[in-house]
N, C-alpha and C positions, 0 to 999 in steps of 0.2 A: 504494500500500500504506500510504503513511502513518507507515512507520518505516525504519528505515534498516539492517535486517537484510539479512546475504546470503539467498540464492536459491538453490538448486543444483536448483531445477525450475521451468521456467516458470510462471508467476503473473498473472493476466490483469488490467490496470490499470485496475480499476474507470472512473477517471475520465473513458474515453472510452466507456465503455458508449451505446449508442445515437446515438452519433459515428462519421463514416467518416472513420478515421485514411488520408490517402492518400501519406504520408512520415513517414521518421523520422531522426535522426541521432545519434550518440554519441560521445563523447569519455571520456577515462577519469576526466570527474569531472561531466559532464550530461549530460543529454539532451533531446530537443529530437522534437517531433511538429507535427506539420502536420495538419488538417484539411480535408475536404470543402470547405468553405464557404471556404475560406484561411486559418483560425485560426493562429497560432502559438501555441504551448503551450510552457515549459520546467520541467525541476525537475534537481535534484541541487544541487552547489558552485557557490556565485552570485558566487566570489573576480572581483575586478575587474569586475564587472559583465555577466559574460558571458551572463545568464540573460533580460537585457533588463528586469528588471523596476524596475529605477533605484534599485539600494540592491547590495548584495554580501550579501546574504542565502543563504542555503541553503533547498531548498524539496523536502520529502518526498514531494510531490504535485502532479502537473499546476498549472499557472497559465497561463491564458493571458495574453500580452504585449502589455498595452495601450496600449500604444507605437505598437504596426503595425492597431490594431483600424478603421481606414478604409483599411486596404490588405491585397488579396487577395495571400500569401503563396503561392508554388508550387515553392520548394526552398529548405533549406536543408542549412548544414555546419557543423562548430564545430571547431574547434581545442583545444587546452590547456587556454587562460584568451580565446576571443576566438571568436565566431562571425557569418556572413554568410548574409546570405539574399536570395530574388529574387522580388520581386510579379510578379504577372500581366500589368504594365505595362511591366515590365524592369527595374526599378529594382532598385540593391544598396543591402542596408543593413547594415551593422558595428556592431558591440560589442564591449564587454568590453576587454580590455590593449590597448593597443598601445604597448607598450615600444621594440617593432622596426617601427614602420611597418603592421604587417598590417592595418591596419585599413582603409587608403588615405587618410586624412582628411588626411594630411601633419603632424600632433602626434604626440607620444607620449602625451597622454592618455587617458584611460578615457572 
C-alpha cells in the first residue's frame, strides 16, 4: 500500500501482483512473504535488523532480501525484533536482536 494507514478491510498488496506468494509470516510489527521462485520479501519495523535488509529501517512496501537472493527460501517465522528462515537446502538463517541468544549464533549481537 505504501503508507502506513490501518485497514479494517482486506487490501490486496499490489507488490506481488503477478507473483505466487507461496508463505507468509507476521509478527506485530512485520511481515515477511515468501515467493514461488524462493524470494524473501519483508516490510513493516526494521528495529534491530529484523527485516534482513542490513540497516533498521522501516519499509511500507514489499522489498525483497538481498541477502538470501542465491538461496531458495521455503519457510519462514519472525518473532518480536528477530526472525528465521529455511532454504531448500536446509539451511537456517537468523536476524535481527539477539539480546537472548534467539538467534543461535552464540552473541548477543544484531
Amino acid at each position: 500500500h505504501g503508507d502506513v494507514l490501518n485497514r479494517s478491510q482486506p487490501c490486496l498488496v499490489r507488490a506481488f501482483v503477478g507473483k505466487a506468494v507461496t508463505g507468509v509470516s507476521c509478527s506485530a510489527f512485520a511481515s515477511f512473504a515468501i515467493t514461488a521462485e524462493g524470494e524473501l520479501h519483508s516490510f513493516g519495523f526494521g528495529h534491530a535488523g529484523q527485516l534482513g535488509h542490513g540497516d533498521e529501517e522501516n519499509y511500507s512496501v514489499p522489498v525483497k532480501v538481498q541477502a538470501l537472493h542465491s538461496r531458495e527460501v521455503v519457510r519462514i517465522s519472525n518473532g518480536e525484533f528477530f526472525t528465521a528462515c529455511v532454504t531448500r537446502d536446509g539451511d537456517v538463517y537468523t536476524f535481527g536482536s539477539g539480546r537472548y541468544g534467539q538467534l543461535g549464533h552464540g552473541t548477543d549481537s544484531t
